[in-house]
VEXMARDO-219251 format. One record per residue (C-alpha): z, x, y. Coordinates in steps of 0.2 Angstrom, whole numbers, plus 5000, padded with zeros to 4 digits. Each point is the difference from the previous one (the first is absolute). Layout:
! residues N
ZXY ...
This chain:
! residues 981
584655465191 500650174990 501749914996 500550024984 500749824995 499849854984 498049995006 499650204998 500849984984 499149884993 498250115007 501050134992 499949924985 498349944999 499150175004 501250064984 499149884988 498450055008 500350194997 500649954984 498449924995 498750135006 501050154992 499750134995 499150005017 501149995016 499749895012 499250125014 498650024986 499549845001 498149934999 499349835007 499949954982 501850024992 500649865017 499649844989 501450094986 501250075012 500049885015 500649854993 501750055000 500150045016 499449865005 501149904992 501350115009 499449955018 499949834994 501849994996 500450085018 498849875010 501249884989 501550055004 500050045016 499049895012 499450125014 500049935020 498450044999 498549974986 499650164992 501350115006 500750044983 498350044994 499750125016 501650064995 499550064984 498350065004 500850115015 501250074987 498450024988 499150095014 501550115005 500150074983 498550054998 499650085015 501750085000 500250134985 501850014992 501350135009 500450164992 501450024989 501050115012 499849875014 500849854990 501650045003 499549965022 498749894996 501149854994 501250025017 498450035013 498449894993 500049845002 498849994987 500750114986 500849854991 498749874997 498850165000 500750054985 500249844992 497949984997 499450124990 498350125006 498749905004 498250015004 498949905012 499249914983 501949915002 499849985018 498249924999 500349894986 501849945004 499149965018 498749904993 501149924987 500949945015 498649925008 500750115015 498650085010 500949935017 501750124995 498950124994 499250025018 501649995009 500850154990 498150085002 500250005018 502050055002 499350194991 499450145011 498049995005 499550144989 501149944986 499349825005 498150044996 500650114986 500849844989 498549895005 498750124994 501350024982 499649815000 498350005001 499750134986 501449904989 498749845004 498450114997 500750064985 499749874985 499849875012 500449824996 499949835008 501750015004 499850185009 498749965011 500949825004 501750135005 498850115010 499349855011 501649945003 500850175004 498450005012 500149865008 501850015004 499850175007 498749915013 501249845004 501350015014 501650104996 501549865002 501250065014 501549924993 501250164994 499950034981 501650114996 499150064983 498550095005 501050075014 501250074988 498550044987 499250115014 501650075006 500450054985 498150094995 500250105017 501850064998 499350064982 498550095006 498849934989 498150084999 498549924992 499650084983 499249994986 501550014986 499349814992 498850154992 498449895011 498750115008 499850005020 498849845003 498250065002 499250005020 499249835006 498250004999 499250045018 501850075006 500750175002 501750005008 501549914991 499949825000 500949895010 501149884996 499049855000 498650124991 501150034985 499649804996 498150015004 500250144988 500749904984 498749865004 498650104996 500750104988 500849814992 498149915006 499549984980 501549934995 499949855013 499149874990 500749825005 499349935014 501949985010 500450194996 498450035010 500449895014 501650085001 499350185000 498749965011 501149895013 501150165000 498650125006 499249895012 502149965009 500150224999 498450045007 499949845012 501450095010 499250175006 498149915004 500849875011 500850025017 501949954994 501049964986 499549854992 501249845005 500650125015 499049875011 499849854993 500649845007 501749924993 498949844995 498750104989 501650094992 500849844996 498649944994 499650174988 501949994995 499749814996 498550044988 500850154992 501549894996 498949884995 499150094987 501550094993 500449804996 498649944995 499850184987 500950004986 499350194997 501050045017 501750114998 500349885014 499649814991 501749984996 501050075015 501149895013 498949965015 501150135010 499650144989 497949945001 500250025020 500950155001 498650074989 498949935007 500350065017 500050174995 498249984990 499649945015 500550145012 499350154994 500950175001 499650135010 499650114987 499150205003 498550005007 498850054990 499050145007 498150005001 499650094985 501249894991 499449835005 498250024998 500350054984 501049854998 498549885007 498950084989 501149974983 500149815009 498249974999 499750084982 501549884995 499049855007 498050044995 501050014981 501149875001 499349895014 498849884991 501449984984 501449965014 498949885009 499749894985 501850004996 500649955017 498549885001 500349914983 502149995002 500549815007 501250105012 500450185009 501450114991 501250105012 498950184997 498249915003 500649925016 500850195005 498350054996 499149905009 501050015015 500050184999 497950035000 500049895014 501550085010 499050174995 497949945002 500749995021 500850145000 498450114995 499149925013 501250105011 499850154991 498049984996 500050025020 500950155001 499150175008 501250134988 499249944982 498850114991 498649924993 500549994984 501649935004 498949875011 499149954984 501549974991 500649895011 498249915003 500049974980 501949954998 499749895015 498449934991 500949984982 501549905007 499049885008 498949984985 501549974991 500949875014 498449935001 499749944980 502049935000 500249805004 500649965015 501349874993 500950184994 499850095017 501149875011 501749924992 500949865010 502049994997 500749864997 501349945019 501549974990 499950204993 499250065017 502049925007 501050064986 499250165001 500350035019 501849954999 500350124986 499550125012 501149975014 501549964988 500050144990 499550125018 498350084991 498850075010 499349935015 501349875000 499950005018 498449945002 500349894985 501349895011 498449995013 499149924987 501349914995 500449925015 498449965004 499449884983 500149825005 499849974981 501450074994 501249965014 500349824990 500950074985 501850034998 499750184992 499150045016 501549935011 501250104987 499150165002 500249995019 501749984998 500450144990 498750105012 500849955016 500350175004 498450054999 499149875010 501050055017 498550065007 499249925015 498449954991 500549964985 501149875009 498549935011 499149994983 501449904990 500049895015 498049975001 500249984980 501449855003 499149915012 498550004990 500849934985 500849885011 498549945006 499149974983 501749934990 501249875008 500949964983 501749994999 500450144987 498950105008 500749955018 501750094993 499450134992 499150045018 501649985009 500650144988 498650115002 500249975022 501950054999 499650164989 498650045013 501249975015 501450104991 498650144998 499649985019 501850025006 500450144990 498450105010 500450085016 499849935019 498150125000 499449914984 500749825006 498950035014 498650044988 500249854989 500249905015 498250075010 499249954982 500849815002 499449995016 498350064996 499949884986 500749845005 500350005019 501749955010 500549864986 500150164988 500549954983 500949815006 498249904998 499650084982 501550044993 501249835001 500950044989 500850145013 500249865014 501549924990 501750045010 499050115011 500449895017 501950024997 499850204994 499150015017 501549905008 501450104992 499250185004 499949995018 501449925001 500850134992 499350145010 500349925019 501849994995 499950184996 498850115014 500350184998 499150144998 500750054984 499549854992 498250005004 499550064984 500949884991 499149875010 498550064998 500450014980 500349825002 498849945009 498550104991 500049884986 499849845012 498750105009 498950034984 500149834995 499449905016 499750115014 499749875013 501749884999 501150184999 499250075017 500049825008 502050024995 500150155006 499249945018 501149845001 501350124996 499950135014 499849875013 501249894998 501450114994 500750105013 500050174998 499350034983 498350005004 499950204999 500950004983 498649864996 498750105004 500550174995 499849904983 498249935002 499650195006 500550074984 498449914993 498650065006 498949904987 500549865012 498850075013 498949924991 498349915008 499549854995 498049954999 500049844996 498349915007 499450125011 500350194991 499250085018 501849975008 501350014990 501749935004 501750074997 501149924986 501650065010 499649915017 499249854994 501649964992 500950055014 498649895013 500349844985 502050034998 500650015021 498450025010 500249845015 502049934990 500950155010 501149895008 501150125012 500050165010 500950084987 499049964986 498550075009 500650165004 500650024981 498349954997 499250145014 501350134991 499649954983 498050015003 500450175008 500950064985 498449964989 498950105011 501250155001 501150024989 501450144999 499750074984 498649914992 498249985002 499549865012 499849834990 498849925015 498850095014 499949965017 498549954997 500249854988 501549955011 498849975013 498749924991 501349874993 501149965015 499350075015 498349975001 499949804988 501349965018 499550095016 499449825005 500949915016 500449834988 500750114987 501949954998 500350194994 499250115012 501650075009 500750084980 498150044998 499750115017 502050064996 499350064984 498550055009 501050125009 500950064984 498450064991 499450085015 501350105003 499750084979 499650164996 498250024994 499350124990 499050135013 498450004990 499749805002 501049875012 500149874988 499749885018 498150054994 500249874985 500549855013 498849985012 500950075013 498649965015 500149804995 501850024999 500050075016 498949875005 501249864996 501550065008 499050015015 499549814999 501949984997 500650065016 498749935009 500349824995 501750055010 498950025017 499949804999 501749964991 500749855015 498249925002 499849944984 501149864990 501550084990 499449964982 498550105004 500750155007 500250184995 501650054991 501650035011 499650155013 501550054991 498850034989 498850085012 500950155002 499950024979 498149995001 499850135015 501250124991 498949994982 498450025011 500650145008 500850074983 498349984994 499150095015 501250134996 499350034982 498249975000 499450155002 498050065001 500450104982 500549824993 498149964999 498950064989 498750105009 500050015021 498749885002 500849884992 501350005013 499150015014 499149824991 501549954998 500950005019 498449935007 500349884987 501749965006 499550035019 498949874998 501149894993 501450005012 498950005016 500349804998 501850025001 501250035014 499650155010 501650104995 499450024981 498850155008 501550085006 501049964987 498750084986 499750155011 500950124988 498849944986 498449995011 500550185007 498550065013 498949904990 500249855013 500849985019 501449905003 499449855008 501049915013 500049855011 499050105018 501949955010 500850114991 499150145007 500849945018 501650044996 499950134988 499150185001 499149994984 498850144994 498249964997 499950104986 501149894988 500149865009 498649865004 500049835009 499549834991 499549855008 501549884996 499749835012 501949964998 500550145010 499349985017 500850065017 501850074999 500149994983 500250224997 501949964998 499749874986 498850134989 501550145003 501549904995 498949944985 499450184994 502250065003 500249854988 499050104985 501150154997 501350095009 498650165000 498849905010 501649925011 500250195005 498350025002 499749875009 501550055012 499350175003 498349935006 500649855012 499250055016 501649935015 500350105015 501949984999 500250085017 498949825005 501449875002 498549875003 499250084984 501750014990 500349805007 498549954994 499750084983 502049904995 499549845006 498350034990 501250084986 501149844999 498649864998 499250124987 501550024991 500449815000 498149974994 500550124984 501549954997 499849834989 498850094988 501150184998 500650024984 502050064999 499350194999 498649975012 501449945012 501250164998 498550075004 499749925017 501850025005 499950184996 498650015011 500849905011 501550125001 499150145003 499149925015 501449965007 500850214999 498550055007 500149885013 498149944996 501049844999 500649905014 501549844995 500950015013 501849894999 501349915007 501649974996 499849785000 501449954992 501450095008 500549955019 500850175004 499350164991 501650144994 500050165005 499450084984 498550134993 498549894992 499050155001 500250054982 499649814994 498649975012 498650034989 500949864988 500149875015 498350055003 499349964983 501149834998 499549945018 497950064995 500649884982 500749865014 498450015011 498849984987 500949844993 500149945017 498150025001 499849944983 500949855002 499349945015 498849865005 498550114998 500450034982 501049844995 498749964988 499250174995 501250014983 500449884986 501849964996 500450124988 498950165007 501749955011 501350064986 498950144996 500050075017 502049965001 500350094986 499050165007 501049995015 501649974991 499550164991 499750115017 501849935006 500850064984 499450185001 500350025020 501749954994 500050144988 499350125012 501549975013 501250044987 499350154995 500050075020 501350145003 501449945000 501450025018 501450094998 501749924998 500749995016 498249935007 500549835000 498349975009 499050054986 500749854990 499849905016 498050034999 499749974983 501049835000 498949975016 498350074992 500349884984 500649835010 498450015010 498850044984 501149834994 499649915015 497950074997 500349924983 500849855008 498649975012 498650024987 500949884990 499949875013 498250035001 499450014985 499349804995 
C-alpha cells in the first residue's frame, strides 16, 4: 500500500489544498473544528481514487488511505542526515513523505468521514498491544472532547467492531500497516498536545482493552440523547460484560439452527432499516456481517475489578434511561437493528448472572450489584411487548441466507450443509439444486449424503409433478455423484443409514426415479466383473458395484448369490465384494424386532436356497457361505449363528428336501472359531438341536419297515447327521451355559428326552452327559463284554433277549471308531477255546448280517474294520476253501489270508442273508443298498492287495498269488451276484 503511483498523487494533492486552507496553521495542529474547512478536499481526493480504480474488494482504497493516514502519524519524519538512506531502505519514505504532518484530529475525522469504523478496527488490531490500547484510549478523549452525535455514533461503532469476530480471510493492508509500525518502533505519546486520560472510576491498574470503551461511555453518557444511540450503547455493555459472567463465549455453543435464525433476523433488520449502514448492501455482504455480529470475539477478559465496575455503570445507565427507552421501543410499529441487539443482549446477560449470583468468591457488595442489575433487567424485559422480543423470518430469506453461507465458505459453513441438507422445504427450488451443485465438494461427507438422500425422498413423497420429477432426478444424480466421490468407510456409513431407514429395498420403493436403467446397470456390472476376477481388480469392483448397493440393497446381493453359485469359480471374488460392505451385515426387524434376521442370508435363502441344481453348485455354495463367515481380510459379513437359525435349524426335518446341504453346513459352522468369552452355539438352542438330530438318526433304526415315501433321508445321509451330532458333542461345553445349574437342568432335560429313543443315543451323548449319567446298555452285552460298573449300566431292552450280546456290540462299533476300539478291548473270548472262538464267529456272522442293511457307508467301514481286526487277532474264525478251483497251485496265500478271510466272512453272510429264513426279511431296494455297501467293501480289499509288499522280480510266484487272490475275490463277487434277488 505505500506505493507511490497516479492514486497517492491524487491523496497528495488533496491534503495540499487542505493545508492550504487551514494556514497559517499546519496540518499537525489541527482541531476537531477546522475538519468541516479542510476535509472536503480530501474527500474529494479519495472519491476520485474509489472512481478510478475499482478495488477487488469494497473499501480497500479507503483502508488504504486511512493506513497511510495512521502510518504518518504515528511515524514522525527521518532526520535530515538519514534521507539520503531513507529513500533506498523504507518502504514507506515515499508515500511518507508525500502527506504532510498530521495529527490524530486528521485520522479521527478522515475515519469517521469515511463511515469506516470496520478498517479502522482492523488497522487498530495489526498495532502492537500497548500501542493498540494507546490509539483506542487517544479515540476516546478525541470523542469526549466537544463531543457530537457524530462522535458518539463513531465510538459505538468502533466498539462494537472491536467485540464482533475478526474475519480470517488475509488482509495484506493491515498486515503491511502493522509490519510497518513494528519495523519503526513506534511508542504511544502524547505529541497531539492531549493529556494522559484520567483513571476509571472504581479502578486502579491501567485499563484493559475492552475498559478503554467502558471508559468513553461514561465519560460520552450525557451526550447519548436519541433513544437508538442508547440502544447502541447499552447493547454494547451488556455483549462486553455478558462474556466474563457467563461460562463461554457467547455463540461459542449455540446450535447452527438458533445461529441461522439470529443471522436471518439480523439480515433481516438491516433490510428492513433504512438507518442501517447495512440497508442498502448486497445480501452477501448482510450475512458476512451478520455472521460476525453474531459470533462474538474473544476479546480480554475483563478482570473482577473491572467488570463490576462495568455492571454497575450498566445498571446506572438503565434506572436513567430504562423508562424513556421502554416507551420508545413500546411505541415504535417495529425493532430497529440496536434494540433487537439490546434486547438480546439483557437476556443473553440476566442468565448469565444467575451463574454468577451463585458464585462462593463474590463479596457482598459485589453480590448486591449483581442482585440489583439482575432485578433492573428484568424490570426492564418485563415492561417490553412481547411482539418485539420474538421475530420470525421469512423461509425464502432463512434459504437464501444459508446458501450464502455455504457459497461464500463463512463460518460454520459446515454445519450449514447439515442444515441444508436436511430442509424438505427448500429442496424444491432450483437455487437450492444449484447451490448443491456448486457445493458438491463439500457435501462428501457420509451424513450429509444420508441427509440429501432422506431430504429427496421426502420430497418425492409429497410432489409427483413432472417439473418437479426432473428437477429431483437432478438433485438424486448430484447426491449419487456426492456418494461415489466418498471413500469405501463412509459408503459403508451411508449405506448402514439406508438400511436403518428403509430396509433391504433401500432407496428403489421411494426413489423411482433411481430404478430407471437400473436392471440393465445391474446386468452390465457383473457381467463385467466375472469376465475379469482378480485380485487387483477388487477395488474397482467394489467402486462399481457400491452405487448399485446403495440404491437397492436386496436385488444387488441376490445378484451377487446367483452369481457365486452358478458361475464357476468366481464365487470368492463375489464375495470378497459383499465383505467389503460390512453395512450389508445388516439385520432385519420386520414384524417381530425380538429376532432379527440377516439382510445378507435372506437374500441368499430367496436367490438359491432349494434351485441348487448340481454338486457343483452346492459346494460353490458351502464355499461361498464359508467365505462370509470368514473372511481373509475383512470382518465376517454373517455369524454362525444366523447361518444356523436360517438353514440349519427351519430344515433339520426328515421331509425336508434340503436337509443333507443343511447338516453339510451344519458341519461347516461347527467347525468356526468362536470367540472364547461366549460360544455363539449359546444363541441356538443347542440342547433342542441336539434333540433333533437325535430323532434324525433314530428314524434310521426303522428305515426298511416302513413305506419309501415315509422314510428318513438316504443313510447316506445318516452318516452326515451322526458326524454334526457328534461335531456338536464336541463343542458344547459346561462353560456354554450360563450358570452350572442350568447345565445340569439342562442334560437331564435332554436325558429325559432321549430315553425314548434307541438305546445307542446314551452312549452316543456320553461325551456331553460326562459322569452325570451311566451308559446304559441292553443286559447281553454284558455277556460278552467286560464292562465296568462304574460307567456302565444295564437297561431293560425286550428286543434283545438270549444270545443277542453280539448284536448290542457290533451295534456300539457302528457309533465311532473310538468306541469300535473300545469295544474291541473289552470282548470277553478265550481265544485259546476253539469251541469259544467257533462259537463267538458263527454268533459274529448272524449279528453282522442283522446290521448290515441299516449301516450307513461309514458305519460299515466301521464294521469291516472291526472285522479285520478280529480276524488278526484270530478272535475271528472264517475258515475257507478254495471252491472254485479243481487242483490248488503251489503258491503262499499266507500274506493274502486275512483278505480271503474278510471276502469269504462278505460271502457267508449273503449266503445267510439270502437264504430261505431271510427271503422275505428286506424289501426290494434295502437289496441295492446292501449291494452297494458290499460293492464298496470289495473295492477297498482290492485296494488293500495292491498296496501289499510287493515280490521281487524274479518271484514269479508272487504274481502268481495275487492273480490267484484277485480271481477268487471275483469269483465271491460272482457268487453273491448270483445270489442276490
Amino acid at each position: 500500500p505505500w506505493g507511490v503511483c497516479e492514486e497517492m498523487a491524487i491523496l497528495h494533492g488533496g491534503f495540499l489544498l487542505a493545508a492550504k486552507l487551514l494556514q497559517p496553521r499546519p496540518l499537525r495542529e489541527l482541531r476537531k473544528a477546522d475538519w468541516p474547512l479542510v476535509g472536503p478536499p480530501i474527500a474529494d481526493a479519495l472519491r476520485e481514487i474509489g472512481a478510478r480504480r475499482p478495488a477487488p474488494r469494497p473499501g480497500l482504497w479507503k483502508q488504504q488511505a486511512v493506513a497511510l493516514v495512521w502510518a504518518k502519524v504515528l511515524l514522525p519524519g527521518p532526520p535530515p542526515a538519514s534521507l539520503e538512506r531513507g529513500w533506498r531502505e523504507d518502504a514507506f519514505f515515499s508515500a511518507g513523505r508525500m502527506i504532510p504532518d498530521v495529527n490524530h484530529t486528521v485520522l479521527f475525522e478522515l475515519a469517521k468521514a469515511l463511515d469506516a469504523p470496520a478498517l479502522f478496527v482492523r488497522l487498530l488490531r495489526a498495532l502492537p498491544r500497548e500501542l493498540r490500547r494507546g490509539e483506542l484510549r487517544r479515540l476516546v478523549d478525541y470523542v469526549a472532547s466537544e463531543t457530537s452525535p457524530a462522535d458518539v455514533g463513531f465510538l459505538l461503532d468502533v466498539w462494537w467492531e472491536v467485540l464482533k469476530h475478526e474475519e480470517e480471510r488475509e488482509d495484506a493492508t493491515a498486515a503491511a500497516f502493522g509490519a510497518l509500525i513494528r519495523q519503526h518502533g513506534a511508542r504511544p505519546g502524547t505529541h497531539d498536545g492531549q493529556q494522559p486520560p484520567k483513571r476509571f472510576k472504581g479502578t486502579t491498574a491501567a485499563p484493559s482493552l475492552p475498559m478503554v470503551l467502558v471508559e468513553g461511555l461514561e465519560r460520552t453518557q450525557r451526550s447519548i440523547v436519541l433513544p437508538r444511540a442508547r440502544c447502541y450503547a447499552l447493547a454494547n455493555l451488556a455483549e462486553l460484560l455478558r462474556a466474563p459472567a457467563g461460562p463461554e463465549p457467547p455463540g461459542a455453543a449455540l446450535p447452527v439452527a438458533d445461529y441461522l435464525h439470529k443471522v436471518c433476523s439480523v439480515v433481516s433488520l438491516w433490510s428492513s432499516d433504512a438507518g442501517s449502514r447495512y440497508h442498502q448492501r448486497g445480501l452477501d455482504e448482510k450475512v458476512r456481517e451478520a455472521e460476525r455480529s453474531v459470533s462474538l470475539a474473544s476479546v480480554a477478559r475483563l478482570g473482577d475489578e473491572e467488570l463490576f465496575a462495568g455492571l454497575r455503570l450498566l445498571r446506572d445507565l438503565l434506572r436513567a434511561w430504562g423508562e424513556e427507552l421502554q416507551g420508545a421501543l413500546n411505541g415504535s410499529e417495529q425493532l430497529c437493528y440496536q434494540s433487537y441487539r439490546l434486547l438480546e443482549a439483557l437476556g443473553a446477560l440476566r442468565e448469565s448472572l444467575v451463574g454468577l449470583a451463585d458464585s462462593s468468591d463474590l463479596s457482598e457488595d459485589e453480590k448486591l450489584v449483581v442482585s440489583e442489575l439482575a432485578q433492573v433487567i428484568e424490570r426492564f424485559l418485563d415492561n417490553i411487548g412481547a411482539g418485539l422480543k420474538s421475530r420470525d423470518s421469512d423461509a425464502s430469506l432463512v434459504s437464501s441466507v444459508a446458501m450464502t453461507i455455504i457459497e461464500r465458505k463463512l463460518d460454520r459453513h459446515m454445519e450449514m450443509c447439515s442444515v441444508f441438507a436436511s430442509q424438505h422445504t427448500w429442496a424444491s427450488s432450483q437455487d437450492w439444486l444449484d447451490c448443491l451443485v456448486k457445493n458438491k465438494v463439500l457435501f462428501q461427507k457420509p451424513e450429509l449424503v444420508l441427509k440429501l438422500l432422506e431430504t429427496v425422498v421426502n420430497c418425492t413423497a409429497s410432489s409427483q409433478d413432472r417439473e418437479d420429477r426432473e428437477l429431483q432426478k437432478q438433485v438424486t444424480k448430484t447426491v449419487l455423484e456426492c456418494y461415489t466421490e466418498l471413500s469405501l468407510t463412509d459408503k459403508n456409513k451411508v449405506l448402514s443409514g439406508v438400511l436403518a431407514s428403509w430396509g433391504g429395498p433401500g432407496l428403489s420403493l421411494s426413489l423411482q426415479v433411481v430404478m430407471e436403467g437400473f436392471q440393465e446397470d445391474l446386468n452390465v456390472t457383473f457381467n463385467q466383473i466375472t469376465q475379469s476376477v482378480s485380485d487387483q481388480g477388487l477395488s474397482k469392483a467394489v467402486a462399481s458395484v457400491a452405487k448399485l448397493t446403495l440404491l437397492y440393497p436386496e436385488a444387488t446381493v441376490k445378484k451377487v448369490c446367483n452369481l457365486a453359485v452358478v458361475n464357476l469359480g468366481t464365487h470368492q471374488f463375489l464375495a470378497q465384494i459383499l465383505c467389503s460392505f460390512p453395512a450389508l451385515g445388516f439385520l432385519e426387524t420386520h414384524d417381530d424386532p425380538g429376532r432379527p434376521r440377516s439382510l445378507v442370508l435372506r437374500c441368499l435363502h430367496e436367490a438359491v436356497w432349494g434351485k441348487l441344481s448340481t454338486e457343483r453348485e452346492e459346494e460353490q455354495f458351502l464355499e461361498f457361505l464359508a467365505f462370509l463367515m470368514q473372511p481373509s481380510s475383512a470382518a465376517p459379513l454373517v455369524s454362525p449363528a444366523e447361518v444356523t437359525r436360517t438353514f440349519i435349524l427351519p430344515c433339520l426335518r426328515s421331509d425336508c428336501a434340503q436337509i443333507e446341504l443343511s447338516l453339510r453346513i451344519l458341519s461347516k459352522v461347527l467347525a468356526m472359531p468362536s470367540p472364547a468369552e461366549e460360544h455363539w452355539i449359546r444363541s441356538c438352542y443347542p440342547f433342542p438341536l441336539v434333540l433333533s438330530l437325535c430323532k434324525l438318526l433314530d428314524g434310521y433304526t426303522r428305515y426298511w419297515h416302513v413305506p419309501g415315501e415315509q422314510r428318513s433321508p438316504s443313510l447316506d445321509t445318516k452318516d452326515l447327521v451322526a458326524d454334526a451330532l457328534a461335531q456338536l458333542c464336541e463343542v458344547l461345553r459346561p462353560e456354554v451355559a450360563p450358570s452350572p445349574d442350568v447345565w445340569v437342568q439342562s442334560l437331564a432335560w435332554l436325558h429325559r428326552k432321549v430315553a425314548s429313543l434307541d438305546w445307542t443315543f446314551g452312549v452316543r451323548l456320553k461325551q456331553l452327559f460326562g459322569e452325570h449319567f451311566k451308559n446304559e446298555v441292553p443286559a447281553t452285552l454284558f455277556e460278552v463284554c467286560r464292562l465296568p460298573e462304574d460307567a456302565w449300566a444295564p437297561r431293560a431292552s425286550p428286543a434283545y433277549g438270549p444270545g443277542s450280546g453280539l448284536l448290542a456290540w457290533l451295534e456300539c462299533c457302528c457309533l465311532s471308531s473310538e468306541l469300535g476300539s473300545a469295544m474291541l478291548a473289552l470282548l470277553a473270548v478265550d481265544v485259546d477255546n476253539p469251541e469259544e472262538v467257533n462259537l463267538f464267529s458263527k454268533g459274529f456272522l448272524v449279528a453282522l448280517v442283522q446290521v448290515l442293511p441299516w449301516c450307513s457307508p461309514g458305519e460299515w467301514k466301521r464294521l469291516v474294520h472291526v472285522a479285520r481286526s478280529l480276524l488278526q487277532r484270530q478272535v475271528l474264525h472264517v475258515p475257507y476253501t478254495l471252491e472254485y478251483v479243481q487242483h490248488l497251485p503251489l503258491l503262499d496265500l499266507r500274506p493274502f489270508a486275512h483278505c480271503l478271510q474278510l471276502s469269504v466272512l462278505f460271502l457267508r453272510g449273503f449266503q445267510l442273508l439270502c437264504s430261505s429264513s431271510c427271503s422275505a426279511w428286506l424289501p426290494a431296494d434295502a437289496w441295492l443298498h446292501v449291494a452297494q455297501l458290499y460293492s464298496g467293501s470289495v473295492a477297498e480289499l482290492l485296494a488293500s492287495l495292491r498296496s501289499l509288499p510287493a515280490q521281487r522280480d524274479e518271484d514269479a510266484s508272487g504274481a502268481q498269488e495275487l492273480a490267484f487272490v484277485c480271481v477268487q475275490l471275483f469269483c465271491h463277487v460272482l457268487h453273491v451276484a448270483a445270489m442276490v434277488p
